[in-house]
VOBA-1610 file (N, C-alpha, C; in pm, whole numbers, padded with zeros to 5 digits, always signed):
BEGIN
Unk+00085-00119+00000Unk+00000+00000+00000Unk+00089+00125+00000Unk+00053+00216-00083Unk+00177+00314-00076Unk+00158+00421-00013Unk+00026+00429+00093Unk+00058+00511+00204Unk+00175+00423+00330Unk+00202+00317+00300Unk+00283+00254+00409Unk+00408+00308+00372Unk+00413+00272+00235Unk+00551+00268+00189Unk+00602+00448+00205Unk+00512+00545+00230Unk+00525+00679+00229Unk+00615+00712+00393Unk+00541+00605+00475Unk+00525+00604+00634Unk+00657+00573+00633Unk+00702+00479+00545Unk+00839+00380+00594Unk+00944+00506+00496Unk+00925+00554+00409Unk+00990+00644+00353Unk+01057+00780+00464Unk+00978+00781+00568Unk+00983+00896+00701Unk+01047+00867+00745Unk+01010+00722+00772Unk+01115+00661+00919Unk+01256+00681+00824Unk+01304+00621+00741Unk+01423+00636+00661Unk+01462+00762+00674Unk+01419+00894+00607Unk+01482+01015+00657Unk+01497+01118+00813Unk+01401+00981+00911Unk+01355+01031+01071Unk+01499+00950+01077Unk+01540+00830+01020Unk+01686+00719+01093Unk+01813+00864+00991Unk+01770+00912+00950Unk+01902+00945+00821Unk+01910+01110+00929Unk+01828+01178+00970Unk+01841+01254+01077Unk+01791+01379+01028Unk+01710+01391+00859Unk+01711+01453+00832Unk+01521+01559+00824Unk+01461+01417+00923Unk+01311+01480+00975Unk+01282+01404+01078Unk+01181+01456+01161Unk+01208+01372+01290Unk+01000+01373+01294Unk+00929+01229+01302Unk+00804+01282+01326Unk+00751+01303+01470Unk+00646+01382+01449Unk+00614+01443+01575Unk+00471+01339+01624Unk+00505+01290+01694Unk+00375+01228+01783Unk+00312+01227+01901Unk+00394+01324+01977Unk+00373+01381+02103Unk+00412+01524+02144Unk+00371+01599+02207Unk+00437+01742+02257Unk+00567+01759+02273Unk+00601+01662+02373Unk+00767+01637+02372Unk+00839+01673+02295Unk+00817+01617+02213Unk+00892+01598+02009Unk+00900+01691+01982Unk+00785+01739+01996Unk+00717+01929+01937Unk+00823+02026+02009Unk+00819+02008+02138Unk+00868+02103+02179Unk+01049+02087+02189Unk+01099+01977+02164Unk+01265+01968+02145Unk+01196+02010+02023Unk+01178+01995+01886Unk+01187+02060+01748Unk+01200+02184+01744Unk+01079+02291+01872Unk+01067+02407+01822Unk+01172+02481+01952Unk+01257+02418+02007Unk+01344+02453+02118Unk+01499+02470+02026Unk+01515+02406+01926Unk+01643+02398+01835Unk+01654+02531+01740Unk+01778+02611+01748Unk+01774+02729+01701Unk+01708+02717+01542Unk+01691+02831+01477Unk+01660+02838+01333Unk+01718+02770+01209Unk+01688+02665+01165Unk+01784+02647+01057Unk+01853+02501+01140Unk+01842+02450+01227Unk+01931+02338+01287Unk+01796+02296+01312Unk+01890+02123+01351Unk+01789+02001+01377Unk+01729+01940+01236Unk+01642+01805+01267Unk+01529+01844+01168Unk+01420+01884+01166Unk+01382+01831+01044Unk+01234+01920+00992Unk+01118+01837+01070Unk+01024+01875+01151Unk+00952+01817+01233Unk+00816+01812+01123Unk+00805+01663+01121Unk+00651+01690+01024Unk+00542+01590+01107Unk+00409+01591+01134Unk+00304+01551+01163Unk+00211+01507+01028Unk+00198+01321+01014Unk+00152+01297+00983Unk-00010+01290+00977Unk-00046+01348+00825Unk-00159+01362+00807Unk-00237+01298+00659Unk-00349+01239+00727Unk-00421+01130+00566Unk-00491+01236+00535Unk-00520+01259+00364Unk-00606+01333+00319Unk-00644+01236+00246Unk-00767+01188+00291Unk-00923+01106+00196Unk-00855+01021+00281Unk-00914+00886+00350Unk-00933+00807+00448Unk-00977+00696+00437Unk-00953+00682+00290Unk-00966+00532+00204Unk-00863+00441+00257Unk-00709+00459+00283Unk-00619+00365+00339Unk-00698+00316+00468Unk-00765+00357+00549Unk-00829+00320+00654Unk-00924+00197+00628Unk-00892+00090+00692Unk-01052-00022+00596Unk-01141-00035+00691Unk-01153+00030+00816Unk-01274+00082+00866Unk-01228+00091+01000Unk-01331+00121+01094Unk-01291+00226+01235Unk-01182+00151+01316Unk-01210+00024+01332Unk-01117-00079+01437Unk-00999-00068+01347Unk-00973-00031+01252Unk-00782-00060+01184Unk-00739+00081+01244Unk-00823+00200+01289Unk-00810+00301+01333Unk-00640+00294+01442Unk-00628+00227+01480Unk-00567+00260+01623Unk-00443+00196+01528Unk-00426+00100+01446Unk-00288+00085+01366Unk-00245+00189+01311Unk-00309+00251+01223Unk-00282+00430+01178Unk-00209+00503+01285Unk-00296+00508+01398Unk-00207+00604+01569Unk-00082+00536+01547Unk-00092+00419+01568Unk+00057+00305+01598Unk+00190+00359+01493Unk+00142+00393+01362Unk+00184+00384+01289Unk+00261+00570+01252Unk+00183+00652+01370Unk+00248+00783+01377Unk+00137+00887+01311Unk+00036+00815+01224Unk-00092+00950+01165Unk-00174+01019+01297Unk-00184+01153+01303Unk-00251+01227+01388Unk-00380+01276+01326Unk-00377+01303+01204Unk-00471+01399+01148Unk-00503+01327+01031Unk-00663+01304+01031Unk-00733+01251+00924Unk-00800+01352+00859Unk-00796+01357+00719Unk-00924+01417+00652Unk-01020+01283+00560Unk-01145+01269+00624Unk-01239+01201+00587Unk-01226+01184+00422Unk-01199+01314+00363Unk-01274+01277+00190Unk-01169+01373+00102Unk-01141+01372+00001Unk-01104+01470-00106Unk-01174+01479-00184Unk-01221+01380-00293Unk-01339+01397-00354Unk-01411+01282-00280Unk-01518+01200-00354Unk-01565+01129-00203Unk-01497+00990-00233Unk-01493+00916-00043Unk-01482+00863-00046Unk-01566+00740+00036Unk-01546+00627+00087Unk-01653+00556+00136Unk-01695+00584+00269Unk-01609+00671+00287Unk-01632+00737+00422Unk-01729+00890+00401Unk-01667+00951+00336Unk-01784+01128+00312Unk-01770+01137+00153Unk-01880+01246+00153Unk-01866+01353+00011Unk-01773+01428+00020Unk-01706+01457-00087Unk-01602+01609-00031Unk-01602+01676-00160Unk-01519+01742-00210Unk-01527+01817-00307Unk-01586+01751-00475Unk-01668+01876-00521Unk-01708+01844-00634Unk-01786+01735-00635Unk-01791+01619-00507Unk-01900+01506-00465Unk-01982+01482-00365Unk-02074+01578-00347Unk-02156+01578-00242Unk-02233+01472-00174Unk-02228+01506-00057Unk-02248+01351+00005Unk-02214+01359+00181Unk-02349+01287+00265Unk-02309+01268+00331Unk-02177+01210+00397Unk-02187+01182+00531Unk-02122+01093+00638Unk-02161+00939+00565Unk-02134+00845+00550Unk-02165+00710+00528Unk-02129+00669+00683Unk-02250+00520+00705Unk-02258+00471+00815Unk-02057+00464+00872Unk-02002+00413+00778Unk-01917+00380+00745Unk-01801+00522+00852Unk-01821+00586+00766Unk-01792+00702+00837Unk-01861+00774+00968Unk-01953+00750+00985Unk-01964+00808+01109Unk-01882+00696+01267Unk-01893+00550+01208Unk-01795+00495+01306Unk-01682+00544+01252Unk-01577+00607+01214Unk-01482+00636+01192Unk-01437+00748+01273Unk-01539+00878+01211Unk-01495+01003+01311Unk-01527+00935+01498Unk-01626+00880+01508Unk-01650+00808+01660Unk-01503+00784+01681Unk-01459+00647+01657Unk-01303+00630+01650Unk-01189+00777+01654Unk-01182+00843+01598Unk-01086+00951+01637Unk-01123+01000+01698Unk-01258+01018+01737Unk-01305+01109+01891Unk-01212+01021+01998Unk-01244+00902+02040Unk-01232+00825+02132Unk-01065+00848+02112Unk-00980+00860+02008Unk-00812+00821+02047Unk-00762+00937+01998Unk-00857+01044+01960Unk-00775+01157+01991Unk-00691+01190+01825Unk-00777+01153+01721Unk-00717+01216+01624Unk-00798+01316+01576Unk-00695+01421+01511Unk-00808+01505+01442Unk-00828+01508+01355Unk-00966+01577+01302Unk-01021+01590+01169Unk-00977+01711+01122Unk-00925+01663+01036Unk-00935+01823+00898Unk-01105+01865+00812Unk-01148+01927+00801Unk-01226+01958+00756Unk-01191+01977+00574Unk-01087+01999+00574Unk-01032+02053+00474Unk-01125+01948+00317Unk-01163+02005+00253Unk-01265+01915+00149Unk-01390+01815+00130Unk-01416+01843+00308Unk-01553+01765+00326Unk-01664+01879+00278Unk-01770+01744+00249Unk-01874+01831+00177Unk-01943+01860+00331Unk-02055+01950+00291Unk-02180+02034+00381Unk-02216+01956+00470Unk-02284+01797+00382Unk-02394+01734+00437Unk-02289+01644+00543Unk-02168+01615+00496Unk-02079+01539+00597Unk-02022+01585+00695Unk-02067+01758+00715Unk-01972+01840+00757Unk-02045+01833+00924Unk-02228+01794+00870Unk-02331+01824+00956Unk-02348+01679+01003Unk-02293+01608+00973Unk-02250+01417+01063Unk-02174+01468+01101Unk-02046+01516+01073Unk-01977+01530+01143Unk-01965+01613+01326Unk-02011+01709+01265Unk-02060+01821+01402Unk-02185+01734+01495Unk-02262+01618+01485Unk-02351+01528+01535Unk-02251+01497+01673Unk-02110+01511+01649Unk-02013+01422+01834Unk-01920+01451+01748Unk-01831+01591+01720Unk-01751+01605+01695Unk-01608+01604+01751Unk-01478+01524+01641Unk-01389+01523+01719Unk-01316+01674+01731Unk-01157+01640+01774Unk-01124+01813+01693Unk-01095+01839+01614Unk-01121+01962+01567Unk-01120+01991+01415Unk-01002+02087+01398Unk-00948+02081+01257Unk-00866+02210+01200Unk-00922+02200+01032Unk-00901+02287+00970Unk-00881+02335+00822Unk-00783+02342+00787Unk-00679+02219+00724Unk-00527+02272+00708Unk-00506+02370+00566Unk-00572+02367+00491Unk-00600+02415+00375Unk-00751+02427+00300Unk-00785+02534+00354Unk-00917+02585+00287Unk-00958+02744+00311Unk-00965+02786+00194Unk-01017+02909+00207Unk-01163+02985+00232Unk-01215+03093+00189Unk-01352+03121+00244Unk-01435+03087+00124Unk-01598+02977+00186Unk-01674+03003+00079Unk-01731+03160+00061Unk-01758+03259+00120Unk-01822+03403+00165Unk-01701+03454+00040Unk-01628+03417+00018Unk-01550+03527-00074Unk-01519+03426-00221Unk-01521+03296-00226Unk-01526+03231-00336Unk-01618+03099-00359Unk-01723+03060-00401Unk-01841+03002-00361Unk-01766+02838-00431Unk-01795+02758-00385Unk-01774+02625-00409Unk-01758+02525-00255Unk-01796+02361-00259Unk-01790+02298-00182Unk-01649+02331-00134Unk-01515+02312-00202Unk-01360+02314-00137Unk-01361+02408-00044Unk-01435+02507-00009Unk-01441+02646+00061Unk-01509+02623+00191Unk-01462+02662+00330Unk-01519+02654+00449Unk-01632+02746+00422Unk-01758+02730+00462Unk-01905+02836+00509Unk-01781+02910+00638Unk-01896+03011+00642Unk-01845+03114+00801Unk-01906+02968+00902Unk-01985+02886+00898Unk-01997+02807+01022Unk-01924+02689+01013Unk-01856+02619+00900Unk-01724+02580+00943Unk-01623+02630+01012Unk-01606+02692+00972Unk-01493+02819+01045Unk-01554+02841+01191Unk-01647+02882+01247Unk-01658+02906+01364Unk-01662+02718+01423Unk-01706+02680+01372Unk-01637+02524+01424Unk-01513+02468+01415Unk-01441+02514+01383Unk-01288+02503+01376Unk-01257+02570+01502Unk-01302+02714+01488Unk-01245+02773+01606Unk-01299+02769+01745Unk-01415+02687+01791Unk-01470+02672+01852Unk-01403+02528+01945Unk-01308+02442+01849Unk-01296+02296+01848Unk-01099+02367+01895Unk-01080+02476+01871Unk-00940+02518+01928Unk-00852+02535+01810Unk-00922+02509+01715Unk-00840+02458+01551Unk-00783+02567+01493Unk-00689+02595+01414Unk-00690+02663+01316Unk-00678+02603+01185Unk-00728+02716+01110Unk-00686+02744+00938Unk-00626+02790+00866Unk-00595+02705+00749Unk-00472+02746+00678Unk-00486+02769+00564Unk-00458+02880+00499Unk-00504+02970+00375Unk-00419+02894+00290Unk-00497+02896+00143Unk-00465+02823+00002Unk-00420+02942-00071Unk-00309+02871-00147Unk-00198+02980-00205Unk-00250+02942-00384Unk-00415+02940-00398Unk-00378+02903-00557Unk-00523+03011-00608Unk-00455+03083-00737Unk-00510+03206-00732Unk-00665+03195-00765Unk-00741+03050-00823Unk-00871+03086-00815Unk-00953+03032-00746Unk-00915+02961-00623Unk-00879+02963-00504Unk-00989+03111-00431Unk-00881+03179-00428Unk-00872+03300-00342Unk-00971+03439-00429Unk-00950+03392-00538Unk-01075+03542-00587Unk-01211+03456-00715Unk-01300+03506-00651Unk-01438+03430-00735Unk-01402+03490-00916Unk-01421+03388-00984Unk-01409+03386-01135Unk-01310+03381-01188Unk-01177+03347-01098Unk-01042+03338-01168Unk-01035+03228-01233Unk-00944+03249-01338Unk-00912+03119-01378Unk-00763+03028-01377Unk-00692+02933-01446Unk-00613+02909-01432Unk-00472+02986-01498Unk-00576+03065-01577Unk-00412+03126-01650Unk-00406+03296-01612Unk-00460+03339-01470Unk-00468+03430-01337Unk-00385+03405-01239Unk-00300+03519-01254Unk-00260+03535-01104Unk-00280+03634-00989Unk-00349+03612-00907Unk-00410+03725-00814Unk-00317+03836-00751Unk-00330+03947-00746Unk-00212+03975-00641Unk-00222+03921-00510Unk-00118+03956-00452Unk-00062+03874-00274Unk-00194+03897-00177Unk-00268+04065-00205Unk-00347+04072-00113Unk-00483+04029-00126Unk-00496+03944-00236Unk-00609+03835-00224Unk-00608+03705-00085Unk-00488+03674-00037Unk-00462+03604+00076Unk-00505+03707+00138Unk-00490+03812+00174Unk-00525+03919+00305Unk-00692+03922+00281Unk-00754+03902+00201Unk-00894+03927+00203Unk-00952+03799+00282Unk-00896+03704+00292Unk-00956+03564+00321Unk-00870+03573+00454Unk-00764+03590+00480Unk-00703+03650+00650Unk-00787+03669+00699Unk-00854+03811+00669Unk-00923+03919+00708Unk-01079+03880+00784Unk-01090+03808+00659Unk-01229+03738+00689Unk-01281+03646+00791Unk-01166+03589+00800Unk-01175+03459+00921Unk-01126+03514+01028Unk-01054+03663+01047Unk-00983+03713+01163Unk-01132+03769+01201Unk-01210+03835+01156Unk-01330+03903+01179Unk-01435+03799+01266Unk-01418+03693+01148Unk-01506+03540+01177Unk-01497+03525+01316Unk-01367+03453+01360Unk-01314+03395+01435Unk-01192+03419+01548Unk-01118+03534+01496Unk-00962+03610+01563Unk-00851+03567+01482Unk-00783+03593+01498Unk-00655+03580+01413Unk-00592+03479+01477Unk-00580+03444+01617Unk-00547+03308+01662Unk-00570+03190+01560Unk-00698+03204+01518Unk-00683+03027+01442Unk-00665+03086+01343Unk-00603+03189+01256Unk-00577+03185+01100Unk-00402+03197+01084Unk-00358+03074+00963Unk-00231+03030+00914Unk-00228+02968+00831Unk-00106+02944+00788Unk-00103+02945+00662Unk-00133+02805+00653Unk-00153+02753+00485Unk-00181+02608+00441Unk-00091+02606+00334Unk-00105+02668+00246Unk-00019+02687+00118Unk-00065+02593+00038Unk-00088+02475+00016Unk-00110+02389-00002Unk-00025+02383-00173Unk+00114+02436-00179Unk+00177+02407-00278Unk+00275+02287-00333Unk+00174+02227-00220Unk+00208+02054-00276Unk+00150+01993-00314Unk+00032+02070-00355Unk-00086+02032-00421Unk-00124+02001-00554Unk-00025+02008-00628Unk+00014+01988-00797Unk-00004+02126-00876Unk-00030+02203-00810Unk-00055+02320-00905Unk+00112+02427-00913Unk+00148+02466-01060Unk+00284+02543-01031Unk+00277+02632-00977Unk+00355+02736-01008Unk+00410+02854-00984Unk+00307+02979-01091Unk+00300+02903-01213Unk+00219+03016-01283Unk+00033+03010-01225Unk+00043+02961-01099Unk-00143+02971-01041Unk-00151+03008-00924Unk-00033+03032-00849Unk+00011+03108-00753Unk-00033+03257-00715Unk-00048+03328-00645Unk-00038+03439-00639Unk+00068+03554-00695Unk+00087+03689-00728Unk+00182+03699-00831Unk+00313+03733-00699Unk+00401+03691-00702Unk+00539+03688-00652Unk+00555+03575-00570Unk+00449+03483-00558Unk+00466+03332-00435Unk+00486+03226-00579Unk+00577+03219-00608Unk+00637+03109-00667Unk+00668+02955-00610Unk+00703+02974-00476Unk+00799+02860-00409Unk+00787+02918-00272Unk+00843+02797-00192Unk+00798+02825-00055Unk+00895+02949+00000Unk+00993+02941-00063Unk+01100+03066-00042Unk+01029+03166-00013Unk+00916+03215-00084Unk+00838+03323-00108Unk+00729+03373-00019Unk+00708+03296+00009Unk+00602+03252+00106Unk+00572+03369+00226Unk+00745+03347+00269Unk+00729+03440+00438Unk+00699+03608+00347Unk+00669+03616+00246Unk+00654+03768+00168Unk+00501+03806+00183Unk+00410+03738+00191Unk+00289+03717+00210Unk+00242+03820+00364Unk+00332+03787+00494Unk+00310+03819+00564Unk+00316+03958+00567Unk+00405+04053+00545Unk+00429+04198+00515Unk+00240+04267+00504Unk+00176+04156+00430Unk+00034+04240+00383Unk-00038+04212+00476Unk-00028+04165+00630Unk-00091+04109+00738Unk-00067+04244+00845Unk-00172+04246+00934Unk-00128+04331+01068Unk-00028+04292+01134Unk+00096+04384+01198Unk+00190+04341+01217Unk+00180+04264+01385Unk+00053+04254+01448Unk-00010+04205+01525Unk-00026+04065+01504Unk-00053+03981+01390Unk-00054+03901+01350Unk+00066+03850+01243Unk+00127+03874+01233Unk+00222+03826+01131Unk+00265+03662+01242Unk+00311+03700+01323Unk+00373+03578+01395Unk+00342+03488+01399Unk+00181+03486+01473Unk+00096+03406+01456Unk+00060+03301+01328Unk+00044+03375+01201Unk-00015+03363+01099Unk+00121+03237+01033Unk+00238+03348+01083Unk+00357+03274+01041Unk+00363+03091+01097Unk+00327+03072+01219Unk+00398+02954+01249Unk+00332+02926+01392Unk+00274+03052+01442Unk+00279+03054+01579Unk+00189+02965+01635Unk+00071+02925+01552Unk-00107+03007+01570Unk-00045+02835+01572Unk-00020+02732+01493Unk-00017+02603+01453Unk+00059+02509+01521Unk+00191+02579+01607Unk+00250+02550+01680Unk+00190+02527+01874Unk+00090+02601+01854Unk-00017+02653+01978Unk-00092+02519+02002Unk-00155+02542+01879Unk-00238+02446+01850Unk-00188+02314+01853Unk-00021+02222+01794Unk-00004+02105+01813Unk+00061+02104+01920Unk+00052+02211+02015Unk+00088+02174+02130Unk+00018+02089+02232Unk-00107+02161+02193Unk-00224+02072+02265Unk-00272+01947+02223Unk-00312+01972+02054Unk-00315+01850+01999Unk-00217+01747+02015Unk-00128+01717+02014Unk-00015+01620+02033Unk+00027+01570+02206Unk-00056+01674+02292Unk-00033+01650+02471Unk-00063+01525+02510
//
C-alpha cells in the first residue's frame, strides 16, 4: 500500500536525521526549542481522503503507525462527500470520526462536503482546516461556510489559507494570477469570523498546481514568508507559524 511505503519512507529520513516525526508534545517542543535552521524538519503525519483506513477498528494501527490527522474525503470517499461530490457521512464514516473522537485524532475539515460536515458536528472530534479558504468570498464545496470556520475555532483549531489564485478570488481562472493581497482578504475574513489566533497558513503548494497559479510573486515556498508583510503586524507571527504551533501543542499532549 503506498501510504505505508510513504510512512516507511519517514522513518528512513527520521533514521538518516534529516526529519524527525512528531507524535507527542515532547517531540514538538525539542523541534521548536532547536535554534533556526538546525535540527530536523519536524513533520506531523496527516491522511487526506481516508480510504487507506478499511474501517474504524484498523483506526488505532494508523495512531501506531504515527498518523494524527485525518481528513475524511477529497473527492468522495466511502467514508464522506467532499469536493465536487456531495455527500453525506456514510454509516461507514460516522464509526470512523466516533473512532478519532475516542483516540484523539483530528479531523481536517479541509474538502468535506456540507452534508458530511453536519454528521460530522452530530459528536464532533477536533477539528482544523489545514488548507481551505472562504466560501463568503469564493463560492464552491472546497471552501469553508463562516460556520465551518466558527467550528474550527470553537474545536481550538486553526486554518490554513490556500496559495492558488482561483482559489482565493471568485471567477479566476487558471491562467490568473491574483495579487498577494487576495490572501489578506480571506485573512481578514476569518480574523473578523473567528480572531486571528486560528488563521495560518496552508499553502497547499504541494498540491500539484505550479508557480504560474500562484499568487503573483509566491512562486515557491522561499516566497512565502513575503505574504506576511500584507498582514497586521499584530498578526504576522501568529499567521507565520505561531497560531499552529499553539495548536499542536495541545493537539499532540
Amino acid at each position: 500500500m503506498i501510504v505505508l511505503e510513504l510512512i516507511d519512507q519517514y522513518r528512513r529520513w527520521e533514521d538518516a536525521g534529516h526529519v524527525r516525526l512528531l507524535t507527542d508534545a515532547a517531540a514538538l517542543r525539542e523541534v521548536l526549542a532547536a535554534p533556526e535552521g538546525a535540527g530536523p524538519l519536524g513533520l506531523v503525519l496527516l491522511m487526506e481522503g481516508a480510504d487507506p483506513v478499511r474501517d474504524a477498528d484498523d483506526l488505532p494501527f494508523w495512531v501506531g503507525a504515527g498518523v494524527r490527522v485525518i481528513g475524511p474525503a477529497w473527492g468522495a470517499t466511502r467514508y464522506a462527500g467532499g469536493t465536487d461530490a456531495p455527500g453525506p457521512l456514510t454509516g461507514a464514516g460516522r464509526d470512523l470520526v466516533a473512532a478519532m473522537r475516542d483516540l484523539g485524532v483530528t479531523l481536517d475539515l479541509s474538502h468535506l462536503d456540507d452534508a458530511a460536515f453536519d454528521g460530522v458536528m452530530e459528536a464532533p472530534p477536533r477539528l482544523i482546516a489545514t488548507h481551505a479558504n472562504s466560501r463568503a468570498l469564493v463560492p464552491g464545496n472546497c471552501h469553508l461556510t463562516d460556520e465551518m470556520a466558527r467550528a474550527v475555532a470553537a474545536s481550538g483549531g486553526v486554518i490554513g489559507l490556500v496559495l492558488l489564485s482561483r482559489f482565493l478570488r471568485a471567477g479566476v481562472g487558471d491562467t490568473v494570477r491574483v495579487p498577494p493581497e487576495a490572501v489578506l482578504e480571506h485573512a481578514r475574513h476569518y480574523a473578523r469570523l473567528v480572531g486571528w489566533e486560528h488563521v495560518g497558513l496552508g499553502s497547499d503548494l504541494d498540491g500539484g498546481f505550479g508557480a504560474e497559479k500562484t499568487p503573483l510573486g509566491i512562486g515557491r515556498y522561499a516566497d512565502v514568508p513575503g505574504l506576511l508583510d500584507h498582514l497586521p503586524a499584530e498578526a504576522r507571527a501568529g499567521v507565520a507559524g505561531g497560531n499552529w504551533a499553539r495548536w499542536l501543542l495541545g493537539a499532540l499532549g
